[in-house]
Phi, psi and omega in degrees: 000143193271164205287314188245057166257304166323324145308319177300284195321300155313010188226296214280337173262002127340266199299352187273321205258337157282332175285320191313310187287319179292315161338298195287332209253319176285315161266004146303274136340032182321115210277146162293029194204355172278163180271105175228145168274341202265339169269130196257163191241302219168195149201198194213114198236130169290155127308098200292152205192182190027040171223351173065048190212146190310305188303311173337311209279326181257030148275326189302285179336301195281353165286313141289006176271341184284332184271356168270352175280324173316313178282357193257346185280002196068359202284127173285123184246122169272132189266116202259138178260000166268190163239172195184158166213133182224157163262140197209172182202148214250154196314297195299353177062036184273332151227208186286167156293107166229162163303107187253169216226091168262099171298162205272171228078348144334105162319135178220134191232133191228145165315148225242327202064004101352068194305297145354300178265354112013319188263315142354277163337277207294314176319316196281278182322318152288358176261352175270337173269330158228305142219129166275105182318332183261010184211069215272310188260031180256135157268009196225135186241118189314135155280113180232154198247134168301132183277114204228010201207153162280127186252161121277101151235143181300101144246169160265168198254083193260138143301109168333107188268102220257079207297129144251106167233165193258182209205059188272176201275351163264332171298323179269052144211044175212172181270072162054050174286293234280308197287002165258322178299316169297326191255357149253026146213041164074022161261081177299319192270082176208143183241102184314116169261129199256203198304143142091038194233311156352303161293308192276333172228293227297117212194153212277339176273345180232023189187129183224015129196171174220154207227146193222121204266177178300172177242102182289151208317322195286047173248154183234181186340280163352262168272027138296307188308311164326315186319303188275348217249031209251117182288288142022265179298319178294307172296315166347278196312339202259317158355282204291311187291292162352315186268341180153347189251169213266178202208121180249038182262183197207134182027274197304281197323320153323308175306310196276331156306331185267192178271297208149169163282157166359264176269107045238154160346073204239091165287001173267313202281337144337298199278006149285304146013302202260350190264058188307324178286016191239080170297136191292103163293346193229152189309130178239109168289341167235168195240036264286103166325289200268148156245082182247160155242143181222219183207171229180119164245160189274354203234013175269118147319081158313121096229197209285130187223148149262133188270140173253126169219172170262119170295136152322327187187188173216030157283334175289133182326312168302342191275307277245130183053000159265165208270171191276339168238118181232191168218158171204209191258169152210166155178114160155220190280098193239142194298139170225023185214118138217168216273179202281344169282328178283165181200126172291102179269011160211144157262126176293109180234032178173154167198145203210159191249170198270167181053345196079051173264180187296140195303057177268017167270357188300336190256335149306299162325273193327318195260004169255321186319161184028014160298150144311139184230335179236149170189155171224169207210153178236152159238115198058218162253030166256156185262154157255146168215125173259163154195116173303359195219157171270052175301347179318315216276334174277065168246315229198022198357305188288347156293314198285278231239065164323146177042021172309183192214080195233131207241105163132196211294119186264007182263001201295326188328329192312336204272349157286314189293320197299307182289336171312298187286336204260326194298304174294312210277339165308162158242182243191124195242135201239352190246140160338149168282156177245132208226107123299119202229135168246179152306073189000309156316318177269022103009289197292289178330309187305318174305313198293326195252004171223037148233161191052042189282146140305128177271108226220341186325140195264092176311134186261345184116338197295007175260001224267323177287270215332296192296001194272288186306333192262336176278339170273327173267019160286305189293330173294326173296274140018276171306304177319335191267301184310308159346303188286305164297310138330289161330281208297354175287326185286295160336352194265319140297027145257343174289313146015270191266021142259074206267008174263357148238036161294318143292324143354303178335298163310354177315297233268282177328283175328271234270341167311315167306333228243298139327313177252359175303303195290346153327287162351278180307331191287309173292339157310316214276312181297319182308326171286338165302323172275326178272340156303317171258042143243002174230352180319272197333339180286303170289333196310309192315318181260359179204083156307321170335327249248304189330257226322323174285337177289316179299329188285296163314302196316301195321275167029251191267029145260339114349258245286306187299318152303325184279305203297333165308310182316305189303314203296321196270306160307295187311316164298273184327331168301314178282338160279314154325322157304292196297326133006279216290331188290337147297355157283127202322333170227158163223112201282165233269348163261306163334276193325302191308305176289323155295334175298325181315328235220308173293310186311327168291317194305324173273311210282332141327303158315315196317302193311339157294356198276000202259312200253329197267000156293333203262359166269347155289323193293331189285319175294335188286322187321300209271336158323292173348278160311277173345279154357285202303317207279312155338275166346305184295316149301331168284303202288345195287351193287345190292162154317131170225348170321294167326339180260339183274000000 
């Protein structure tokens, strides 16, 4: 060979063996925004959408409930304001990394570069995707996709949604929607304000939206008007929004969000409207949020109708996985003026009466059709969401209304609500995602050393008065529902002959149904109780801290309980005083007036447990959670993890 053939040669396995070495050293060194396949960002779980189905409607729900544990965990989640295709891959790795087509409302959560909290991450999303362990009889698994490419897209920033609703003396004769639509989907944190407690907790550090429910049929004049006439209270509220925090209402709760009715002009109450800093000196039927208007007629026979409406678009956050034509309830008041902050996300384009009864909505149908029927609004720095119509009442048909006849999902409202609450509560991101990445392999591993962990923990007993107290206001509930039933045998031949309490009537019921929401709650809250002291001991090894907060919950729900014991007990003596008085051989036409008075106390007395005894489940299930998850987190980190990052 001649010297400079040997030279070439010596050059060419030079540069072959320096591309060989930068080659190896560049998929070691992965750049963050290059396309590898062997590298993860994060990941990205849709929104389930386009299918109209119950199951869909409960896929969604177990979908937020994962993203609200996620969020009470600190992990930053981007809410997509788009549609996108990214490269992905589905968790179980059942196929290759490809471009997949995500619509907006999609989740997009990327990693922190926080090995701990990263694993958090990952721990939470495989137990909602293959097995959760605290949730052993659930059948249904979130679909989430490995993140395999750096995306831009337009998002918001969502915030843990931290529930104020209020819970005044006309609302309590109705039904829990919004706080059964918050617990399937895992929005725990929430608390009930009764009259005049507005002025007084609501603030902006421990609750970032309030929610103001329907005005239910036994509520009389009287005490609605009182209700909205609260100065006090009205500043509070404008307060709270002003500042940052979010306004949720639906008809009554709608009414009290706007500028006011129609007629007579109200052009005072508009420049509160344009004013957040301008507080009400004077009694208000409206708190005016929104600068909407709205109307009422005095010559319509109300009643409950199902509304057919149109969405505007399905780009606004509330829209987001509804369908583009839908249906829900109506009955009240509808918008017909709104100002340059408001914006109509639906239109009422049918109303129709339920079951095929006679038609007394045809003159209502004229004055609503083509109305707003859903808006949002800005106030200050809160966000607003109104709706004239009642998607809240399609979570259960079948409790509220027996034998409607309703064709299509009955669970759909959640998806409104859901969205209501992520929408106000959001902030608004202006900045690129900062995108942190692994190997996949350490993905893999992780998933691998936290599934199917046993729970094994060793009970010290410390809850055993709690459960003690709470298995006794099991029982007291129990005599309260035999109670209850009595009652409504006795009353029914006075409602008979009385049709000007005929709404009322539903009184009796709500609280036997009411009897068993807290049953419920009372056996959830033990079953997390039993499962709190098998998993506290688990995390103690690796995080003692973890006594305070389990000391903090006792305080807690020993507070709840004492009140709700109270409630329980006034309510009973209300009900044994009825059963008294309904046995007597006459009862003359003022005796009956006091008793309907005196039924009417009976539930709006009970109601009031909804401020303690749901929230001794949230709490225990919350820290069950926490506990579980933070485990997790702790096992998988004992892996090598240098090598992956």
């Amino acid at each position: 060979m001649s010297i400079k053939n040997y030279i070439v040669l010596r050059i060419l396995t030079f540069n072959i063996c320096l591309i060989l070495l930068i080659s190896s050293f560049g998929n070691f060194f992965a750049k963050p925004d290059s396309i590898n396949n062997s590298m993860c960002y994060g990941f990205v779980v849709p929104l389930p959408q386009g299918e109209d189905t119950t199951l869909e409607t409960f896929t969604d729900s177990k979908v937020r409930h994962m993203i609200n544990d996620l969020l009470r965990e600190k992990i930053t989640i981007y809410w997509s304001e788009d549609d996108f295709s990214v490269l992905s891959k589905p968790l179980d790795m059942s196929y290759a990394a490809q471009e997949i087509f995500y619509k907006k409302g999609a989740f997009i959560i990327p990693f922190s570069g926080d090995v701990y909290k990263d694993a958090l991450l990952i721990s939470i999303i495989s137990d909602y995707n293959q097995t959760h362990e605290l949730e052993n009889q659930s059948l249904i698994q979130n679909e989430a996709y490995l993140l395999m490419q750096t995306i831009d897209t337009n998002t918001d920033i969502l915030v843990e949604p931290k529930i104020a609703q209020y819970l005044g003396v006309p609302i309590r004769y109705s039904w829990p929607c919004y706080l059964q639509i918050a617990e399937a989907g895992g929005f725990l944190t929430y608390e009930f304000l009764l009259d005049n407690e507005s002025q007084t907790l609501l603030n902006n550090n421990d609750f970032n939206v309030f929610m103001w429910p329907y005005n239910p049929d036994p509520a009389n004049m009287y005490e609605t008007i009182k209700s909205i006439t609260n100065i006090a209270g009205c500043n509070a509220i404008r307060c709270f929004v002003s500042n940052g925090g979010g306004y949720i209402g639906s008809c009554y709760g709608a009414f009290v969000g706007s500028s006011g009715f129609l007629r007579p002009i109200p052009l005072f109450y508009l420049r509160h409207a344009y004013n957040p800093n301008l507080p009400f000196l004077h009694k208000s039927i409206a708190y005016s949020l929104s600068d909407s208007l709205m109307s009422f007629s005095l010559f319509v026979n109300y009643t409950l109708c199902i509304s057919i409406s149109n969405l505007t678009s399905n780009s606004h956050p509330v829209t987001f996985g509804v369908n583009k034509t839908f249906q829900d309830f109506f009955e009240g008041s509808w918008f017909v003026w709104l100002g340059k902050n408001t914006h109509a996300l639906a239109y009422f384009q049918d109303l129709k009466p339920i079951n095929g009864t006679s038609d007394k909505s045809s003159d209502l149908k004229d004055l609503i059709v083509r109305k707003p029927s859903w808006v949002d609004s800005k106030f200050g720095d809160g966000k607003i969401v109104l709706f004239s119509s009642h998607p809240e009442f399609v979570i259960n048909i079948s409790l509220l209304f027996k034998g409607i006849d309703w064709n299509g999902d009955p669970y759909y409202g959640r998806r409104p609500i859901y969205n209501a609450l992520f929408y106000v509560t959001s902030k608004e991101n202006s900045e690129p995602i900062n995108y942190k990445c692994y190997e996949l392999s350490f993905i893999i591993s992780l998933m691998e050393k936290t599934d199917n962990l046993p729970i094994y923990g060793i009970s010290k007993h410390d809850f055993d008065d709690l459960r003690k107290r709470i298995n006794n206001f099991y029982y007291n509930i129990s005599y309260l529902k035999n109670i209850t039933i009595d009652l409504q045998e006795l009353f029914k031949s006075l409602d008979d002959n009385n049709t000007n309490f005929e709404k009322d009537s539903r009184i009796l019921k709500y609280v036997f149904l009411y009897c068993d929401i807290y049953q419920y709650y009372n056996n959830r809250s033990i079953k997390n109780i039993d499962e709190l002291e098998q998993v506290v001991p688990m995390l103690y090894k690796f995080n003692e801290s973890i006594i305070e907060r389990v000391n903090g919950l006792k305080n807690d729900l020993n507070w709840r309980l004492n009140e709700s014991e109270k409630i329980v007990l006034t309510t009973l003596s209300i009900a044994k005083n009825l059963k008294e008085k309904l046995l007597l051989p006459r009862i003359s036409i003022f005796q009956k007036i006091q008793l309907y008075e005196e039924r009417r106390d009976f539930l709006r007395t009970f109601e009031i447990g909804l401020k303690y005894i749901p929230q001794i489940y949230f709490g225990t299930l919350k820290l069950v959670r926490h506990c579980w998850y933070n485990y997790e987190a702790n096992i998988a980190t004992n892996l090598n993890t240098t090598n992956y990052l």
